[in-house]
C-alpha positions as CSV (number, residue, x, y, z in Angstrom):
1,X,-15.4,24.7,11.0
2,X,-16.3,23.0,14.1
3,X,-13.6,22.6,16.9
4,X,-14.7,19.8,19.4
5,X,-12.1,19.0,22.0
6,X,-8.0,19.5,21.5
7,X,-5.5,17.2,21.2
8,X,-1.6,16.8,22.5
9,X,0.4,15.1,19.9
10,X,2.7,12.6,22.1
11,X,-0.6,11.3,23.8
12,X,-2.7,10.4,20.6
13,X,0.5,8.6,19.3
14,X,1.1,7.0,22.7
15,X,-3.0,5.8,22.6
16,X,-2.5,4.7,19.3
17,X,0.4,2.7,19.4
18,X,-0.8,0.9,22.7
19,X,-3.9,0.1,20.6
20,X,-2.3,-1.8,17.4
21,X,-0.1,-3.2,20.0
22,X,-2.7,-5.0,22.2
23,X,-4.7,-5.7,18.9
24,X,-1.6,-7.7,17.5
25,X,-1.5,-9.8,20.9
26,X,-5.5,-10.0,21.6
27,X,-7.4,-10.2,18.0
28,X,-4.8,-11.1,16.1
29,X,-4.0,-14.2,18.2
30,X,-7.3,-15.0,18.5
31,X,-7.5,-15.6,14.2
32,X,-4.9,-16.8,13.8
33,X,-5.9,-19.7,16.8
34,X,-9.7,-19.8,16.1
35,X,-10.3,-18.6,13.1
36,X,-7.7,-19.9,10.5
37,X,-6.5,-22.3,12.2
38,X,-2.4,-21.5,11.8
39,X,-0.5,-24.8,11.9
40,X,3.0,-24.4,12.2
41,X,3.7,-28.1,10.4
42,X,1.7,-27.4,7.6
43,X,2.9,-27.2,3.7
44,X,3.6,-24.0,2.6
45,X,3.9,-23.2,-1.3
46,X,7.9,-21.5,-0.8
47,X,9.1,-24.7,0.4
48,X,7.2,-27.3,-1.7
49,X,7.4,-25.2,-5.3
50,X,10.8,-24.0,-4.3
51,X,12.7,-22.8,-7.2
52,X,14.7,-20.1,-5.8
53,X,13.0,-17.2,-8.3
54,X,9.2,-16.6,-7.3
55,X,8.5,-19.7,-4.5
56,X,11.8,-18.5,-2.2
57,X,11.7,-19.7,1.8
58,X,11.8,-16.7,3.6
59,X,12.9,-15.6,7.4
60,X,10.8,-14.3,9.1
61,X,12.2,-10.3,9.7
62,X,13.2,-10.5,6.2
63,X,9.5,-11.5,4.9
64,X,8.4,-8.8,6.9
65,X,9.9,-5.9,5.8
66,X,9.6,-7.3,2.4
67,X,5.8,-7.6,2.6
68,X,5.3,-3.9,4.6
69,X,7.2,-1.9,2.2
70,X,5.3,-3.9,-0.7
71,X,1.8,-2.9,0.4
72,X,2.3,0.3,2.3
73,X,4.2,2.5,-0.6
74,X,2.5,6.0,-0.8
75,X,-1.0,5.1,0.6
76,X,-0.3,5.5,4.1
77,X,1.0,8.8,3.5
78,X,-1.0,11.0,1.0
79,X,-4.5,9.4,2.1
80,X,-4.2,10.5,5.8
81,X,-2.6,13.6,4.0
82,X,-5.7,14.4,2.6
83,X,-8.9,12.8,4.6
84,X,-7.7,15.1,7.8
85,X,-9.2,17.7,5.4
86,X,-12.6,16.8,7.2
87,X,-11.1,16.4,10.9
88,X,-8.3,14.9,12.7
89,X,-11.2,12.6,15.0
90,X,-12.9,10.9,12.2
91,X,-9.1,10.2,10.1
92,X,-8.4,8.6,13.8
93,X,-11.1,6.5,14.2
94,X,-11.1,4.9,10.2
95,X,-7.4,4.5,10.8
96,X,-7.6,2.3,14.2
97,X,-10.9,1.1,13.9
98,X,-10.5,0.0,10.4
99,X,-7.1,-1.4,10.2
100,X,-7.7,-3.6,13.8
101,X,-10.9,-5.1,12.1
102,X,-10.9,-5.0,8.9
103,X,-7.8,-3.9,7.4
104,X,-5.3,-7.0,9.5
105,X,-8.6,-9.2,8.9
106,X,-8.2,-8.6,5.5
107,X,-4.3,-9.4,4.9
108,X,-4.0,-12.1,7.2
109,X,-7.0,-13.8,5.5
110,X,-5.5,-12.8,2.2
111,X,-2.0,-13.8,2.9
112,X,-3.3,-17.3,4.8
113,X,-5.4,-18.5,2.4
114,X,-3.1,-17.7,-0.7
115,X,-0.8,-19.5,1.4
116,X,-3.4,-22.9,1.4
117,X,-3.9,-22.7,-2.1
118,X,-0.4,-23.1,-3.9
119,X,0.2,-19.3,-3.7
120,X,-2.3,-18.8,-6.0
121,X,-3.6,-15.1,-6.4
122,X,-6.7,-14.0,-5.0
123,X,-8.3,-13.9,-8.6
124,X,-7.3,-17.4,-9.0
125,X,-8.8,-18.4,-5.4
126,X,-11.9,-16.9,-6.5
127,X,-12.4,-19.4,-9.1
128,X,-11.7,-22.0,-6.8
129,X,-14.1,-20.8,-3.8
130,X,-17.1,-19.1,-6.2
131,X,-16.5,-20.1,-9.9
132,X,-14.6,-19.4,-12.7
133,X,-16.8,-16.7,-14.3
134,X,-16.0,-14.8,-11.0
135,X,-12.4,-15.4,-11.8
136,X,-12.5,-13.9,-15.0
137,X,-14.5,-10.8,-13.9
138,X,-12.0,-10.6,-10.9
139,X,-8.9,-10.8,-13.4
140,X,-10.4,-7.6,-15.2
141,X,-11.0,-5.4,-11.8
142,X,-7.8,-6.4,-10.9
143,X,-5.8,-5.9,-14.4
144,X,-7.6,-2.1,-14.7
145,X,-6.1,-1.5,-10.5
146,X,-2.7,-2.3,-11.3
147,X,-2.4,-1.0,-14.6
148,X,-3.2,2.5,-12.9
149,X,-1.0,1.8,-10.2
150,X,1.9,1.0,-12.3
151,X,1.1,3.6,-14.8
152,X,0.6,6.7,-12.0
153,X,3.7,5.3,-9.3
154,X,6.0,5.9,-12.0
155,X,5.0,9.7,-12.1
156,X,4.7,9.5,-8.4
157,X,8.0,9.4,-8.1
158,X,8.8,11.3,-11.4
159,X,7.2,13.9,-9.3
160,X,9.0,13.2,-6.1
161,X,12.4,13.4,-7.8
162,X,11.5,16.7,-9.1
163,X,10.5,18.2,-6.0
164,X,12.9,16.9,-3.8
165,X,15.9,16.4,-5.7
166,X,18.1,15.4,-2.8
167,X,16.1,11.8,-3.0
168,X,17.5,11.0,-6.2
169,X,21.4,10.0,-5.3
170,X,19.9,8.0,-2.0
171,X,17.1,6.3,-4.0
172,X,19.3,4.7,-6.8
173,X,21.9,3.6,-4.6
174,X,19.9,1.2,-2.6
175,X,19.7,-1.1,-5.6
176,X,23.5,-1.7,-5.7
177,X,23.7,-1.4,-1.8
178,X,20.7,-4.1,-1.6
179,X,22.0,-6.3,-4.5
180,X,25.5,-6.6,-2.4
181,X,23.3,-7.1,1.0
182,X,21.5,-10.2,-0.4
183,X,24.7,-11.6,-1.5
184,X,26.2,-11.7,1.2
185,X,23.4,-12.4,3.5
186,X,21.9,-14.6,1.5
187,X,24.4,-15.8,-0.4
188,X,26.9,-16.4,1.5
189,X,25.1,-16.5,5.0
190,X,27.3,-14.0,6.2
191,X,25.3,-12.8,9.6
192,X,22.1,-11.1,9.1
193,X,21.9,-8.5,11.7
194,X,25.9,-7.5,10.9
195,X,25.2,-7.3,7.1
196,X,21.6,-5.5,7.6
197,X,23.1,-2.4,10.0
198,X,26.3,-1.7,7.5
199,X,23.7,-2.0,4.5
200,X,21.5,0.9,6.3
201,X,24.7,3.0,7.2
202,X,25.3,3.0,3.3
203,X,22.1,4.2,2.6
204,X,21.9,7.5,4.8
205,X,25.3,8.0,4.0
206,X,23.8,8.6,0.6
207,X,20.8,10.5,2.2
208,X,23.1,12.7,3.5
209,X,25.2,12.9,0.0
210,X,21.8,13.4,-1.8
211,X,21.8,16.5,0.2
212,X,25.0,17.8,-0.1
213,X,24.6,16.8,-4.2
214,X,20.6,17.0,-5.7
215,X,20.2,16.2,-9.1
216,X,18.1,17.5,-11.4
217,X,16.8,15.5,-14.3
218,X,16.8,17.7,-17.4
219,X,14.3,16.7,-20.0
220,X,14.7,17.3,-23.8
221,X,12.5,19.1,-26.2
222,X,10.4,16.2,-27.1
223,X,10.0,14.8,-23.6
224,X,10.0,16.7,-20.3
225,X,11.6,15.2,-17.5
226,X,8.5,13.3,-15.8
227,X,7.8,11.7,-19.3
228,X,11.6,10.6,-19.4
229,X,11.8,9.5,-15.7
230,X,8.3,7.6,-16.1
231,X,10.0,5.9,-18.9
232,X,13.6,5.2,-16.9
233,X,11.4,3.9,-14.6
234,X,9.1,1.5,-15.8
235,X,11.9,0.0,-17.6
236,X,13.8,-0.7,-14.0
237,X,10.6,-2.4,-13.0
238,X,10.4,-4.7,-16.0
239,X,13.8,-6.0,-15.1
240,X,13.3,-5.9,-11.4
241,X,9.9,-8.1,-11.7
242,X,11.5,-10.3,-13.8
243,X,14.7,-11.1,-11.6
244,X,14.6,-13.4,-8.7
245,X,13.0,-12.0,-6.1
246,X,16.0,-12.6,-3.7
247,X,18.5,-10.5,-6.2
248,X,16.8,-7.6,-5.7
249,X,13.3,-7.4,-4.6
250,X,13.3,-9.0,-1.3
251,X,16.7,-7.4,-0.2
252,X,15.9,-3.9,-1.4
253,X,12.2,-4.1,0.4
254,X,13.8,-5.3,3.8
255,X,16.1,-2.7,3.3
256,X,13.5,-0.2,3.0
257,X,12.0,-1.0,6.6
258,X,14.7,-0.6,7.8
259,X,15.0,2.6,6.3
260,X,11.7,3.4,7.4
261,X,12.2,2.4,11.3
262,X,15.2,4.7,11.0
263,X,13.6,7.9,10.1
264,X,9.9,7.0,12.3
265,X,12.2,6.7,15.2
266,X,13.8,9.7,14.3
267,X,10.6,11.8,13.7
268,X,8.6,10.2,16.6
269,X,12.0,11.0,18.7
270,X,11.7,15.2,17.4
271,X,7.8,14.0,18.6
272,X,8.8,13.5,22.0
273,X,11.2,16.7,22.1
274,X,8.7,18.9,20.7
275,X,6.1,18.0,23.5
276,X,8.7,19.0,25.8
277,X,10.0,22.4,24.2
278,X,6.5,23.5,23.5
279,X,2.8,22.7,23.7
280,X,2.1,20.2,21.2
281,X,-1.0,20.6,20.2
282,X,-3.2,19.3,16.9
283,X,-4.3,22.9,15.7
284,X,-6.7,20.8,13.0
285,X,-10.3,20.9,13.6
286,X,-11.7,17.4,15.4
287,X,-14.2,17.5,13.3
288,X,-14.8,19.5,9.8
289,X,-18.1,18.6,8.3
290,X,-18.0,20.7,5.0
291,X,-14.6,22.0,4.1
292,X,-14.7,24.3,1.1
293,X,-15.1,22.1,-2.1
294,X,-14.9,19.0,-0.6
295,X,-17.1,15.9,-1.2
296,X,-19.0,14.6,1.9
297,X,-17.8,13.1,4.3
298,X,-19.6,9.8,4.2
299,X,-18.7,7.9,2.0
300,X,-15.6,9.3,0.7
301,X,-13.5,9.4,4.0
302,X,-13.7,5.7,3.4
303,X,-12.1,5.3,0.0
304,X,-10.0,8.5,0.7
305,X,-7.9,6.8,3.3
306,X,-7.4,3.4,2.4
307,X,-4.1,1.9,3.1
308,X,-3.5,3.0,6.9
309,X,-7.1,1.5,7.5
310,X,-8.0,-0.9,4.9
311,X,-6.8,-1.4,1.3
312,X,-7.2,-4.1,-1.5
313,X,-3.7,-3.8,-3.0
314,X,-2.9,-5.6,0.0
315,X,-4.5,-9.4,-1.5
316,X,-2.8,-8.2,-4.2
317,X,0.7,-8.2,-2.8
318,X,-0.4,-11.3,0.0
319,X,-1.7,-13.6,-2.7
320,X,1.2,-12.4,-5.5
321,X,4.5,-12.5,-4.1
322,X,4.6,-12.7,-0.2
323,X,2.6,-16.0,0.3
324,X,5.3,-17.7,-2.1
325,X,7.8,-16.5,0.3
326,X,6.9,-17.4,3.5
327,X,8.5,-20.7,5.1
328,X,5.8,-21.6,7.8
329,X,2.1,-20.6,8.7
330,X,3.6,-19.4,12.2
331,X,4.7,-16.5,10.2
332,X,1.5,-15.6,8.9
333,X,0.3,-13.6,11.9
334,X,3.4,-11.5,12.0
335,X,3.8,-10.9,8.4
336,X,-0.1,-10.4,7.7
337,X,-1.8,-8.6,10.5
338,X,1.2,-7.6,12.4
339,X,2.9,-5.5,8.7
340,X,-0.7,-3.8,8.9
341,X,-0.5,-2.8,12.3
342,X,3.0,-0.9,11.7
343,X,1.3,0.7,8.8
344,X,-1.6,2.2,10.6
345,X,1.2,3.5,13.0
346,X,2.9,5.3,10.0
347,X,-0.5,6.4,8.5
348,X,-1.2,8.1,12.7
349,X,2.3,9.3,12.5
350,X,1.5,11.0,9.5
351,X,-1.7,12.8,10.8
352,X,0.0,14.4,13.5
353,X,2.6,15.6,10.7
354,X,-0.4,17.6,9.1
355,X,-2.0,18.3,11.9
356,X,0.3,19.6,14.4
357,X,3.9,19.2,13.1
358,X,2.8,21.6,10.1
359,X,1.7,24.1,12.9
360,X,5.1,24.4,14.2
361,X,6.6,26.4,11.1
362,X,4.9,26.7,7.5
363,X,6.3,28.9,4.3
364,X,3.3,30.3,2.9
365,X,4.0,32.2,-0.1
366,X,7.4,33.9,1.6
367,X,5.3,34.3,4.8
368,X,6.4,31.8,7.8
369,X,3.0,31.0,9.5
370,X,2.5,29.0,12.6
371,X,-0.3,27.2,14.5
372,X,-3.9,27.1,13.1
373,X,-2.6,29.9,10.8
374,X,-0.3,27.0,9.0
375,X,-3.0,24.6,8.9
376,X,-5.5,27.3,7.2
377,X,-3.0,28.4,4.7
378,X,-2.9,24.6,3.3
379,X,-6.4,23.0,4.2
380,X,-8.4,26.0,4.3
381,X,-10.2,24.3,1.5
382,X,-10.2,21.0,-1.1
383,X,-8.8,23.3,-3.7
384,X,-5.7,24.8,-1.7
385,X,-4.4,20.9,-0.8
386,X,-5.2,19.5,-4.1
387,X,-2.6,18.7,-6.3
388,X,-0.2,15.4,-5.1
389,X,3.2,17.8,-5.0
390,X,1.1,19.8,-2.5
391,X,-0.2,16.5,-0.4
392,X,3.6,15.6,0.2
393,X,4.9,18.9,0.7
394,X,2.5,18.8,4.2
395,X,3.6,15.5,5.4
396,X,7.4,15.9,4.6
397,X,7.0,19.7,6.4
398,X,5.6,18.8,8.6
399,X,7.9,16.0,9.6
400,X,11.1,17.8,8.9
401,X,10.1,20.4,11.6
402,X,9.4,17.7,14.2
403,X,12.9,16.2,13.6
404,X,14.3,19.8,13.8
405,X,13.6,20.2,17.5
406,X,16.2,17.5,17.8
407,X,18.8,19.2,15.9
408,X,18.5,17.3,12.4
409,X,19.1,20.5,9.6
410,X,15.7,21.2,7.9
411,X,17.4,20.4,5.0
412,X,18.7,16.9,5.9
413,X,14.9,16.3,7.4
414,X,13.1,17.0,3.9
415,X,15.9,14.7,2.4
416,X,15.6,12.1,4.7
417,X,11.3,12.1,4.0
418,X,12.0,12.3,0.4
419,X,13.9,9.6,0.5
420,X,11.5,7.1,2.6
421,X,8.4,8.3,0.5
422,X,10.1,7.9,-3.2
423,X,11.6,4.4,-2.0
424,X,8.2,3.2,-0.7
425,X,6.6,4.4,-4.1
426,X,9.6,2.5,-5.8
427,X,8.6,-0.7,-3.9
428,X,4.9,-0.6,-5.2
429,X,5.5,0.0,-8.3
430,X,8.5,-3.4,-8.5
431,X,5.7,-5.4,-6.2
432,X,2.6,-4.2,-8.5
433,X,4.4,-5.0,-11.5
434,X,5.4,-8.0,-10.4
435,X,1.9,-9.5,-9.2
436,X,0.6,-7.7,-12.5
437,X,2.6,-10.2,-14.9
438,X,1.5,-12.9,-12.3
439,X,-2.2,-12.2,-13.5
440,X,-1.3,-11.9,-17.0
441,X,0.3,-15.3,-16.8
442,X,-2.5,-16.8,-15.1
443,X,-4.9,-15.5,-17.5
444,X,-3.3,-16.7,-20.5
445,X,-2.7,-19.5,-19.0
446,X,-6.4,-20.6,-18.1
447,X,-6.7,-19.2,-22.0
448,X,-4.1,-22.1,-23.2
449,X,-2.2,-19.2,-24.6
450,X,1.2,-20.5,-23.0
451,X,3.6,-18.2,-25.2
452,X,1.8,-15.2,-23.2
453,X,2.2,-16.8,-20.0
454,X,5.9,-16.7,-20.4
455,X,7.4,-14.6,-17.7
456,X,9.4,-12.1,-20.4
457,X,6.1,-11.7,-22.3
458,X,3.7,-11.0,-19.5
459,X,6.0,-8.1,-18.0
460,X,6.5,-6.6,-21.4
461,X,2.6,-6.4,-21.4
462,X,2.1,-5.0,-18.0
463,X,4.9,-2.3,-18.5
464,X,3.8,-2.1,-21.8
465,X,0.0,-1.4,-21.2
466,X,0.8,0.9,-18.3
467,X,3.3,2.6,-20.4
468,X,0.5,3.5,-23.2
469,X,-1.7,4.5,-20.3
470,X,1.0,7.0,-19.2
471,X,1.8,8.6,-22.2
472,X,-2.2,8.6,-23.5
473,X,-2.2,12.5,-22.8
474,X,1.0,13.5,-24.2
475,X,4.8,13.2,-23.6
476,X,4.5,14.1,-19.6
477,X,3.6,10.7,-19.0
478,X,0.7,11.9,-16.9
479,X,-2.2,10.5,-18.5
480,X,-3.3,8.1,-15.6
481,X,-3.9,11.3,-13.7
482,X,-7.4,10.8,-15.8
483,X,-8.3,7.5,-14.0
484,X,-7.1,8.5,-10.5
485,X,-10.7,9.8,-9.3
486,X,-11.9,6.3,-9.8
487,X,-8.6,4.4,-8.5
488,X,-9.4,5.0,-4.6
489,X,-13.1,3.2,-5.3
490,X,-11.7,0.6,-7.3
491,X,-8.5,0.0,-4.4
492,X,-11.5,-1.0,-1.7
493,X,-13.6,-2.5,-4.1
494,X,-11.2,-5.1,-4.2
495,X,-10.3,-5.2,-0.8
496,X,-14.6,-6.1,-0.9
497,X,-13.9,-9.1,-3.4
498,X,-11.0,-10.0,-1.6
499,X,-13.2,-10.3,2.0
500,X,-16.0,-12.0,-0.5
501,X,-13.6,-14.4,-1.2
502,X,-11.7,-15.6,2.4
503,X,-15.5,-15.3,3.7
504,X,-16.5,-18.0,0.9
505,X,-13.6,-20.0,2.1
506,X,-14.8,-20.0,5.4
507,X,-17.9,-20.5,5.0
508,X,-16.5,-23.8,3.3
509,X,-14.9,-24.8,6.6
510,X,-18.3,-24.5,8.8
511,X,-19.3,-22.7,12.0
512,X,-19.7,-19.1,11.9
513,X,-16.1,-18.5,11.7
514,X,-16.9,-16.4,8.1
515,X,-18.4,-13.4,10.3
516,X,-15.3,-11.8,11.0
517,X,-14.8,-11.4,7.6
518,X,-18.3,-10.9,6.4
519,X,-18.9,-8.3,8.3
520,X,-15.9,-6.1,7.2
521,X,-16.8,-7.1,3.4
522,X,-20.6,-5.7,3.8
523,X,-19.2,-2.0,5.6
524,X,-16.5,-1.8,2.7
525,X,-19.1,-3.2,-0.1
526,X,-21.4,-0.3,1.2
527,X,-19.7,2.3,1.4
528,X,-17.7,1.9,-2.0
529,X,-20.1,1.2,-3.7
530,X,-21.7,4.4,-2.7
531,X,-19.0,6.5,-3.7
532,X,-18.7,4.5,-7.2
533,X,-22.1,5.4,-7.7
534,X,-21.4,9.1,-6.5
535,X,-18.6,9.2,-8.7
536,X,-20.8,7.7,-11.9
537,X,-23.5,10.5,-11.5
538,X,-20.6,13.6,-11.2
539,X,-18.6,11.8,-14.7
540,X,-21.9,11.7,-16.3
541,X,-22.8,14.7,-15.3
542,X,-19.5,16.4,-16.4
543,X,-19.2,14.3,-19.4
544,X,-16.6,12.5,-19.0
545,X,-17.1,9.6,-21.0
546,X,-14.6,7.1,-20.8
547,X,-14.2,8.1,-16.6
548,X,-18.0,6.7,-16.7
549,X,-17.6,3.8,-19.0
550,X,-14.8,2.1,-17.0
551,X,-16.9,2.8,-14.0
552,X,-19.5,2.2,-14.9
553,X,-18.2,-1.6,-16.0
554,X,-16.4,-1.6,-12.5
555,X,-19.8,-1.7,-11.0
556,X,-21.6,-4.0,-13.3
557,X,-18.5,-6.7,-12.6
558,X,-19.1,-6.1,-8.9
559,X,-22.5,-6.3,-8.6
560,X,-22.6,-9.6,-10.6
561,X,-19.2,-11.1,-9.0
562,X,-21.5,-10.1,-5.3
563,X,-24.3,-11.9,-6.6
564,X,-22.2,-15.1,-7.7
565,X,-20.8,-14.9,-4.4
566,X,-24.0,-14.8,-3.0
567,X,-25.5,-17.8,-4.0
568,X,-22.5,-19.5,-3.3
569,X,-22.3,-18.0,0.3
570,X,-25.8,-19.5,0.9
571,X,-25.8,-22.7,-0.9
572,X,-22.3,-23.2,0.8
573,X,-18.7,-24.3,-1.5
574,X,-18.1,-27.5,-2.9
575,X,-16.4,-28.8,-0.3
576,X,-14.5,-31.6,-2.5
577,X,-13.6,-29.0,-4.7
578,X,-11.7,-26.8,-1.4
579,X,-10.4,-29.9,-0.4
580,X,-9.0,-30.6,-4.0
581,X,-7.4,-27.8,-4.1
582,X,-6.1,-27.2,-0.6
583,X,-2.4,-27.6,-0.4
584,X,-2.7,-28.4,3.2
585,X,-4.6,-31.5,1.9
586,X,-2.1,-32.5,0.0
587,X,0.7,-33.2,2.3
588,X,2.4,-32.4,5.5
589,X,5.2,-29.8,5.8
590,X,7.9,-30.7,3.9
């Protein structure tokens, strides 16, 4: 363990924060003027395929939260949870670095030129920018990503519910309370700011009910409780992919931020005190080279903490349901780099829960330990944090104690994290099953196989699919716990295609304005890529053979879809054929 310099909590937030903030007004200005061109005037696919289900004009605050809650879910939390295991400095510097220039890069670039192409998803783009046999290959990477995350979320929070029952009560309610907020503020344009601070008053009077009243799931002989909750819940998200995105979607995802703004201000609030009523200090190590049992550092810090820094989900959610929302290219900025800025906030907020908040009190075993004690007793090695139940416990500890110094009950504080974490998990698993029967449709679509395209047909497919994934190792509906050692590659591999892609496109549009993207694409492409082929050689060496066959087809699809995109990169696009398809060509804002 090597301890380089010490750190006070309040000031690396502070340094932070003042960093995603002049990032937002510096180099994310300077994209959206120079590099994409945002034209306030321009046609955008809500308003001119408008038919108040998927393509759904959007304001502005309400896009927002809609689109952060989408991508951020559970990354931002149990990454940072577990890449601090090699130092709080290096977690730091991926987080900022990563999410200023190439993380925002990537979801504005995602989000803006979805937005140019009839809200078409990235996949679909590809064919449009490369050529359709990188389309197909892209549909598979993308179809494998999302079946795992639909398949593990609903155990995610199968798990949460189990472990912090209080969540239950306060998770459920917010889909009547956010069904009733989109009436009327939607609906019946009752006023937006009014309607949006009763809606969150409901839900933490339920937080605080979930507390007084947990429940507890009991499962049955022939299915324990995380198979049956995995099934309760992947039937919700059939019906909530399927239903216009302003029913319930939308509302419940704004609804979420706000839930979310709530209890950061709360927690960065019992920050602030605890600097005051004590020294608050990291007691991680700056820097940990070789923790016990952990893979090295380089690359897998990079595909450890995705989301937070840079995560390719995100084109996912920006080219499936969020650029079909927005109602002007103005927005773009805010909604794209701007949503990724809060979430590396969130993902910093959540390394000073591990690595200082836990130091303030930790229950080891009956024992309370403090300090660098705490820390030891949970990342003294890969093996001791291991384990997902273990990864939240730290950040929802850790929190809780923070909010304690300003008199919020420890109880109440774990309630109140429970609650945020199992609702964000609930929005990626509505958003990823959503964008998953987008791709079906698509797919069957280019196939001329309309009956599969249908909206009721593709959903039962991708619940379906993930449903047989979940149950493949027995009723616990854990079995895409096998493919999660290959998810976190696969996530930035297609944050890699996705930066292939918006680089093509602007390598279609002349100049050199392609090297803020290229750039980011050939540091991701490296370094995943390197831990795929890392990951390959430790499933073939412990025979794991269907871990190495899915990678091992991962890679094969990305080194050819890389090459494709090479030749195209330097024989440059068909111009005509951009143009052709460019919705901005086609007419003027409507």
């Amino acid at each position: 363990m090597l301890e380089l310099l010490n750190m006070n909590a309040l000031l690396l937030f502070i340094l932070t924060s003042l960093a995603y903030l002049v990032a937002y007004h510096t180099y994310g200005k300077f994209l959206a003027k120079k590099i994409f061109k945002i034209n306030p005037n321009a046609a955008v696919p809500s308003k001119v395929y408008e038919d108040g289900k998927d393509y759904v004009p959007s304001e502005r605050h309400v896009m927002f939260g809609h689109h952060f809650t989408s991508i951020a879910g559970t990354g931002p939390i149990v990454g940072p949870a577990i890449g601090v295991i090699w130092g709080w400095l290096p977690a730091v510097i991926w987080i900022v670095g990563g999410s200023i220039f190439m993380g925002a890069v990537h979801d504005f670039g995602s989000l803006i030129v979805s937005m140019r192409h009839k809200g078409r998803s990235i996949s679909e783009i590809a064919g449009v920018v490369i050529n359709k046999r990188v389309r197909t290959m892209f549909y598979i990477v993308v179809f494998l990503a999302l079946l795992v995350v639909i398949a593990i979320f609903g155990l995610v929070i199968a798990v949460i519910f189990a472990q912090f029952p209080s969540s239950v009560l306060a998770v459920w309610a917010e889909i009547p309370v956010a069904i009733l907020f989109g009436w009327m503020a939607f609906k019946k344009n009752k006023s937006l700011v009014w309607s949006t601070i009763v809606a969150v008053i409901a839900m933490y009077v339920f937080v605080f009910l979930g507390d007084i009243i947990p429940i507890t799931l009991q499962g049955t002989t022939w299915l324990p409780a995380t198979g049956l909750w995995t099934l309760i819940l992947l039937t919700y998200a059939y019906f909530a992919s399927i239903l216009p995105v302003g029913f319930l979607l939308q509302p419940r995802d704004y609804l979420n931020a706000w839930q979310l703004y709530v209890g950061l201000g709360v927690v960065v609030l019992g920050l602030v005190a605890t600097h005051f009523v004590t020294d608050f200090q990291i007691v991680a190590p700056a820097l940990q080279l070789h923790p016990e049992g952990a893979p090295p550092i380089l690359p897998f810090l990079f595909i450890t903490i995705a989301c937070g820094a840079v995560s390719g989900f995100h084109c996912l959610v920006c080219s499936g349901t969020s650029s079909k929302q927005i109602s002007t290219e103005s927005d773009a900025q805010f909604v794209g780099y701007g949503s990724m800025m809060v979430e590396a906030g969130l993902a910093t907020v959540v390394i000073i829960a591990v690595t200082a908040g836990i130091g303030l009190s930790y229950d080891s075993g009956g024992n309370t330990l403090t300090g660098v004690q705490a820390w030891n007793a949970h990342y003294g090695s890969w093996a001791s944090s291991a384990g997902l139940g273990s990864k939240l416990t730290a950040v929802v500890v850790g929190c809780a104690n923070m909010m304690k110094t300003i008199g919020v009950p420890m109880s109440m504080g774990i309630a109140i994290m429970g609650v945020f974490i199992a609702s964000f998990a609930g929005t990626t698993l509505d958003s990823a099953t959503r964008v998953q029967r987008y791709i079906i449709a698509e797919l069957f679509t280019d196939l001329k196989m309309p009956f599969f395209a249908n909206k009721w047909v593709a959903t039962g497919i991708a619940v379906v699919t993930a449903a047989l994934m979940a149950f493949s190792s027995g009723a616990n509906g854990k079995g895409a716990l096998a493919l999660w050692p290959m998810f976190g590659a696969i996530n930035q591999l297609l944050g890699c295609l996705a930066l292939l892609v918006i680089t093509a496109y602007l390598r279609g549009k002349g100049g050199l304005k392609y090297i803020v993207t290229a750039i980011p694409c050939v540091i991701l492409l490296v370094m995943t890529m390197w831990a795929s082929t890392l990951n390959q050689l430790k499933f073939i060496a412990e025979g794991n053979y269907i871990l190495s066959s899915i990678n091992g087809i991962v890679i094969i699809l990305a080194i050819a879809m890389i090459i494709e995109g090479g030749i195209v990169f330097v024989k440059g696009p068909n111009k005509n054929k951009l143009k052709s398809d460019d919705l901005t060509m086609e007419s003027s804002c409507c």
